[in-house]
C-alpha positions in Angstrom: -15.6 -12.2 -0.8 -15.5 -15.6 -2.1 -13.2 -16.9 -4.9 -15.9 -17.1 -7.9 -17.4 -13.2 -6.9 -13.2 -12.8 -6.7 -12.5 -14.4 -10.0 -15.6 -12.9 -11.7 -14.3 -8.9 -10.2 -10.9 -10.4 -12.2 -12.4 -11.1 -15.4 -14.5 -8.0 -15.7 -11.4 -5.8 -15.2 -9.5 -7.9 -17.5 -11.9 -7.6 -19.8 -12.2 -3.4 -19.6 -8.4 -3.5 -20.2 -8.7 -5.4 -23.7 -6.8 -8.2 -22.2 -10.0 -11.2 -22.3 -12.0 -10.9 -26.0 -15.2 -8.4 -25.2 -18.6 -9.9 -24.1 -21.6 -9.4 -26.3 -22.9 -5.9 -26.7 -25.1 -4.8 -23.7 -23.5 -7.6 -21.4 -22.0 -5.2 -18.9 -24.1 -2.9 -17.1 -21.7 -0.6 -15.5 -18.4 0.6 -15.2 -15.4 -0.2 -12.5 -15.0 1.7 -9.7 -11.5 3.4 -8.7 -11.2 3.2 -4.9 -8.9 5.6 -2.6 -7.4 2.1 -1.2 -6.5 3.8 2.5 -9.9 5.5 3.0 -12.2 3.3 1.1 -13.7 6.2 -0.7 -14.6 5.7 -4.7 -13.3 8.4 -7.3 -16.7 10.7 -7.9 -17.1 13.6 -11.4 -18.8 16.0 -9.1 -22.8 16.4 -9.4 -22.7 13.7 -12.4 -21.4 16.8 -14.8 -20.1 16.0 -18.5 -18.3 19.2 -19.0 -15.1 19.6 -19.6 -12.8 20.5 -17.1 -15.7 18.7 -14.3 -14.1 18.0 -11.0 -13.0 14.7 -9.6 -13.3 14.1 -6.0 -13.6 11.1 -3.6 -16.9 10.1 -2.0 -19.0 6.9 -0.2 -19.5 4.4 -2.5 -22.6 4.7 -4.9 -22.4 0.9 -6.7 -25.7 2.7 -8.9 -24.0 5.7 -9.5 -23.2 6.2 -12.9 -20.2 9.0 -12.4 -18.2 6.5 -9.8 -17.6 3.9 -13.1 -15.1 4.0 -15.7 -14.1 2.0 -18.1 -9.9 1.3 -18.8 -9.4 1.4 -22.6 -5.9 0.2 -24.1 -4.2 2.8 -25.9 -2.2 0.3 -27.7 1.4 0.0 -28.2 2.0 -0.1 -24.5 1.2 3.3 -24.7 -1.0 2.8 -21.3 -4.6 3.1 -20.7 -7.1 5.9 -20.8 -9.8 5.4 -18.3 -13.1 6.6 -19.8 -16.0 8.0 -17.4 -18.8 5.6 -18.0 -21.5 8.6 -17.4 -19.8 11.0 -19.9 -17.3 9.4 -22.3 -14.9 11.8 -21.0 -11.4 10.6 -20.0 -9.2 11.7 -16.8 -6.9 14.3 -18.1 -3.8 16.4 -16.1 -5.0 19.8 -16.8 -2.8 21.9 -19.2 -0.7 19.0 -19.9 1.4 19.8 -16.7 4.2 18.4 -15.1 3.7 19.9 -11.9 2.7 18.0 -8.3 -0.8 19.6 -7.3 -2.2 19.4 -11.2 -5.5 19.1 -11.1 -6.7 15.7 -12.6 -10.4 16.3 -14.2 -12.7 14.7 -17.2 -11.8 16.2 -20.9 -12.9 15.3 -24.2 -10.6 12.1 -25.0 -7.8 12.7 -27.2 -5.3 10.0 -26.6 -2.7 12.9 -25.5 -0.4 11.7 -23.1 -1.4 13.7 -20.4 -5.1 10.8 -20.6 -2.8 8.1 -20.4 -1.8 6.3 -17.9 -0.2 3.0 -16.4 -1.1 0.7 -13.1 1.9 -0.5 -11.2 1.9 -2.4 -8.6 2.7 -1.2 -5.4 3.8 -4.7 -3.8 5.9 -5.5 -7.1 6.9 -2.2 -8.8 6.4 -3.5 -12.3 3.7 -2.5 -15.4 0.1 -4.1 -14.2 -1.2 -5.9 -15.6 1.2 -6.4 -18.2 -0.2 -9.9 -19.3 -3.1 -11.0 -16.9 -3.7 -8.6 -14.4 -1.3 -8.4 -10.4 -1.8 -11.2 -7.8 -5.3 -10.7 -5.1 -3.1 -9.9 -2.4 -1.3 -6.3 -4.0 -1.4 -3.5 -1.7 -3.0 -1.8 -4.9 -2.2 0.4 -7.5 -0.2 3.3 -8.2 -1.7 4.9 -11.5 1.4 6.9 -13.3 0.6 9.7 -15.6 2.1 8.6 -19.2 2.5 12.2 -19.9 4.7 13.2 -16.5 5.4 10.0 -14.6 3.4 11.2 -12.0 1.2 9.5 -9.8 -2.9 9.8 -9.3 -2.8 11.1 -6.1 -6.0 12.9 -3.9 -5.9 16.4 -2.1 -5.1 15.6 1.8 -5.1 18.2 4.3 -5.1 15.3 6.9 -2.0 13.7 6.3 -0.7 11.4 6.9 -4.3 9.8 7.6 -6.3 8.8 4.7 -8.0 11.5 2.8 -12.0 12.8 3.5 -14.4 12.9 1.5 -14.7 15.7 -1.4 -10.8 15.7 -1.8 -9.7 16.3 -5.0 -7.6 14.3 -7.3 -4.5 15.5 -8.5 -1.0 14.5 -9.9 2.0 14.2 -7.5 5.5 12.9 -7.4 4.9 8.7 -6.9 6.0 6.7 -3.5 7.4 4.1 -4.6 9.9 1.1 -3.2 10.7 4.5 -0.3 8.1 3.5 2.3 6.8 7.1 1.6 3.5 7.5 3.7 2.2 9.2 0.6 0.9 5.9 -0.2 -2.3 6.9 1.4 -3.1 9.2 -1.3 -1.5 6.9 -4.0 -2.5 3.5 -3.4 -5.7 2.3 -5.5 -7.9 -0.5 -5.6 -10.3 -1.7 -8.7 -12.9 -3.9 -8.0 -16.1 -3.5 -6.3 -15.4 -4.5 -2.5 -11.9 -2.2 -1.6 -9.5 -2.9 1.0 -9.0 -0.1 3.3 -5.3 -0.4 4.5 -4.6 0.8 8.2 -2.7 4.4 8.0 0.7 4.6 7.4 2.8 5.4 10.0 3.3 9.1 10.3 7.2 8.2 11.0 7.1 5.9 8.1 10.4 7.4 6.2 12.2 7.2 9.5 11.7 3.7 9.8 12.5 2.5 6.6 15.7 4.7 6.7 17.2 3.7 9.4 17.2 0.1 8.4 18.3 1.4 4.8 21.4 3.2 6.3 22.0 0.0 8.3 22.0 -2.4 5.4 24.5 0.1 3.7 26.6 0.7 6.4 26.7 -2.8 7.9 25.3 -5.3 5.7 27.5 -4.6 2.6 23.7 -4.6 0.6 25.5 -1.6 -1.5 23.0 -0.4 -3.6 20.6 -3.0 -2.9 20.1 -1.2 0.6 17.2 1.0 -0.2 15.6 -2.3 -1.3 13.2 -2.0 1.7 9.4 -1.0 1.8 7.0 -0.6 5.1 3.9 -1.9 4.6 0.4 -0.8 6.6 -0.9 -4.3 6.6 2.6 -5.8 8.2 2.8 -2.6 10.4 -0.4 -3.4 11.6 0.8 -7.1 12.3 3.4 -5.7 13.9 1.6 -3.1 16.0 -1.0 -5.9 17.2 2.0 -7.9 18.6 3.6 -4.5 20.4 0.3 -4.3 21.7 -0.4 -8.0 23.1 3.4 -8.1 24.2 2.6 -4.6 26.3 -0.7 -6.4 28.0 0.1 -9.7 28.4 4.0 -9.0 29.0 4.3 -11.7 32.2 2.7 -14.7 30.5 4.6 -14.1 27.0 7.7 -12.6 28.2 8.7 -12.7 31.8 7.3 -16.5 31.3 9.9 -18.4 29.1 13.6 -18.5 30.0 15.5 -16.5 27.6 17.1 -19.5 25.6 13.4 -20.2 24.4 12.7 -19.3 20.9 8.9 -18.5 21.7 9.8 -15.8 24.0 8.4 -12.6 23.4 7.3 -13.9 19.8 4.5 -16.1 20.8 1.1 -14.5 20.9 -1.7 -14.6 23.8 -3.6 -16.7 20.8 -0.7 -18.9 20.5 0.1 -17.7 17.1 3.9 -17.6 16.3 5.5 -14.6 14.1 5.1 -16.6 10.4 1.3 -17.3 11.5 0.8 -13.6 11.7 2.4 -12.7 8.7 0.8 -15.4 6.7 -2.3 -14.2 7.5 -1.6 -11.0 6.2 -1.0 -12.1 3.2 2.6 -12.7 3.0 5.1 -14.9 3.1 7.5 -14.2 6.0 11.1 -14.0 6.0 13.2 -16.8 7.4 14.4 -14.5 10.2 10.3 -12.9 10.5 10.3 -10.9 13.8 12.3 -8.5 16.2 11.0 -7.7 19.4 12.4 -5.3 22.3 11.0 -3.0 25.1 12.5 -0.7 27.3 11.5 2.4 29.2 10.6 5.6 27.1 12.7 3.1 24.3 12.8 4.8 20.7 12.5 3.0 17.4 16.8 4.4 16.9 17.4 2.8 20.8 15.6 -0.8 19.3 17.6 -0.7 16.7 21.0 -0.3 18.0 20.2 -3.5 20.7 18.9 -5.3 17.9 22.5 -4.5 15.9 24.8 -3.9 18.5 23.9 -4.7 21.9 21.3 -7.6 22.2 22.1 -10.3 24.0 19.8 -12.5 22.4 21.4 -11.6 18.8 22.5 -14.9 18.0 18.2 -15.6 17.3 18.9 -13.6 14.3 18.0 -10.3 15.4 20.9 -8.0 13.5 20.7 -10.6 10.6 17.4 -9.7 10.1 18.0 -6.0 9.7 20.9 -6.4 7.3 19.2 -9.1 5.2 19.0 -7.9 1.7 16.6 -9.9 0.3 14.2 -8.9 3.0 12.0 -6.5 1.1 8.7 -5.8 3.1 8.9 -3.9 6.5 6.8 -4.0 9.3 6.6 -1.7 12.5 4.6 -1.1 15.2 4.7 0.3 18.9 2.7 -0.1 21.8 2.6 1.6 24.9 2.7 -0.4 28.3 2.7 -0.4 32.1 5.6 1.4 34.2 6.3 4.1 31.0 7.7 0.6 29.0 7.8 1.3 25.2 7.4 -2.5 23.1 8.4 -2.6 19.3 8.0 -4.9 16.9 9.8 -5.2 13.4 8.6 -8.2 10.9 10.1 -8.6 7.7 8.3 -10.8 4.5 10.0 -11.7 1.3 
């Protein structure tokens, strides 16, 4: 998508959150749609229906479909936004006004009750979003927080921790936030007309992040800054890619450079370096950017303790990484090679 279609997207969602002065009556067609941002699948009031109570489910993309557009209406007072189905006026409502994970999430007559109002944060800067001008391009997306529970819009998943199928329902659930939860891949939305699908979240996710979270604490005197540490899909999948080429192409990147060469192990077959690959991910990499190791059968727990405690190639920066505070974004990803040989890659972005 080019910058004017992405700048125009901007200034049409701006302008359904009250935050550009409206356009003349009639100027806007349609709606926005509210996109599952892990399975690319738009948020759907079943068969079109304007009753109360109608289900909301995920399903393909329908840009003339009337029931897959909603508008997002200030409430005011930092109160948070109601988002409006454009098809029936009705707003998205946690049925019963309940506080519990697995409340259904359907269309109701609007009220402005808590339980229709809600808040985007984003999920690469927990903050309120847009609180002045909308989040930068590059967000992973949106968590939507109920006003009324300070839960999270979240979809039905049977499949998890892949993305949800179509025809799951959405619902309310405890948010994943700044935790590298895999629940982000029923949490994380996208508005605009063009969605990002993220890869899937590591099923091991929580593992990964923790065991960097216990060694900040325990090593890196981060105190309660530890658990200041996300994993990412896109800078897993950076990571993973690496893992991968380092598994295929192990003699010419590897077994090729002496080990006092910085490029060992970290350039690519492309001749890409760690900071390209991040970059074009849409980060910006950490000064320290990459960890690599492989071993036989190696775990992710085995990487870690050479990277902390036994490398010998430490001094690169390898255990400084890990216990790096300001590091907030987490990569991982493993690849499978020759001779039962088990390649991991950690990245880290600011």
């Amino acid at each position: 998508m080019g910058l004017k279609s992405r700048c125009a997207l901007l200034a049409a969602f701006l302008l359904a959150l009250g935050l550009l002065a409206p356009a003349p009556a009639g100027a806007r067609s349609s709606g926005t749609h509210l996109y599952n941002q892990s399975s690319g699948l738009a948020a759907d009031v079943t068969a079109a229906g304007t009753a109360n109570g109608q289900a909301i489910v995920l399903w393909p993309s329908n840009s003339a479909a009337a029931n897959q557009q909603f508008d997002f209406v200030d409430a005011g007072g930092g109160r948070g936004y109601k988002i409006v189905a454009r098809h029936s006026g009705k707003c998205l409502d946690v049925s019963g006004w309940s506080g519990a994970d697995g409340a259904q999430v359907f269309q109701w007559d609007c009220h402005g009750g808590a339980n229709q109002l809600w808040k985007f944060v984003d999920i690469g800067d927990p903050k309120s979003c847009p609180p002045s001008g909308g989040c930068a391009e590059n967000a992973v997306g949106y968590l939507i927080v109920s006003q009324h529970s300070g839960k999270c819009l979240d979809t039905g998943n049977g499949d998890f921790p892949s993305p949800p199928r179509q025809g799951a329902g959405l619902q309310q659930w405890a948010c994943a936030r700044n935790t590298g939860d895999p629940w982000w891949v029923n949490q994380a939305w996208r508005i605009e007309d063009e969605p990002v699908v993220l890869p899937p979240m590591p099923a091991d996710a929580r593992q990964l992040v923790d065991l960097v979270v216990r060694a900040r604490r325990d090593e890196g005197g981060c105190g309660e800054r530890s658990a200041n540490v996300r994993i990412d899909p896109r800078l897993s999948e950076v990571a993973r890619g690496h893992s991968a080429d380092l598994a295929a192409h192990s003699a010419a990147l590897i077994d090729a450079y002496p080990r006092s060469d910085p490029r060992r192990g970290h350039i690519g077959s492309d001749g890409t370096m760690p900071a390209d690959r991040i970059r074009a991910a849409g980060f910006v990499p950490a000064q320290r950017a990459e960890n690599w190791s492989y071993g036989t059968g190696q775990t992710y727990a085995q990487a870690m303790d050479n990277w902390l405690h036994h490398d010998e190639a430490s001094n690169w920066g390898h255990r400084a990484a890990i216990l790096d505070c300001s590091y907030a974004v987490l990569g991982v990803g493993r690849a499978d090679g020759g001779n039962s040989r088990v390649y991991w890659t950690q990245n880290f972005a600011r």
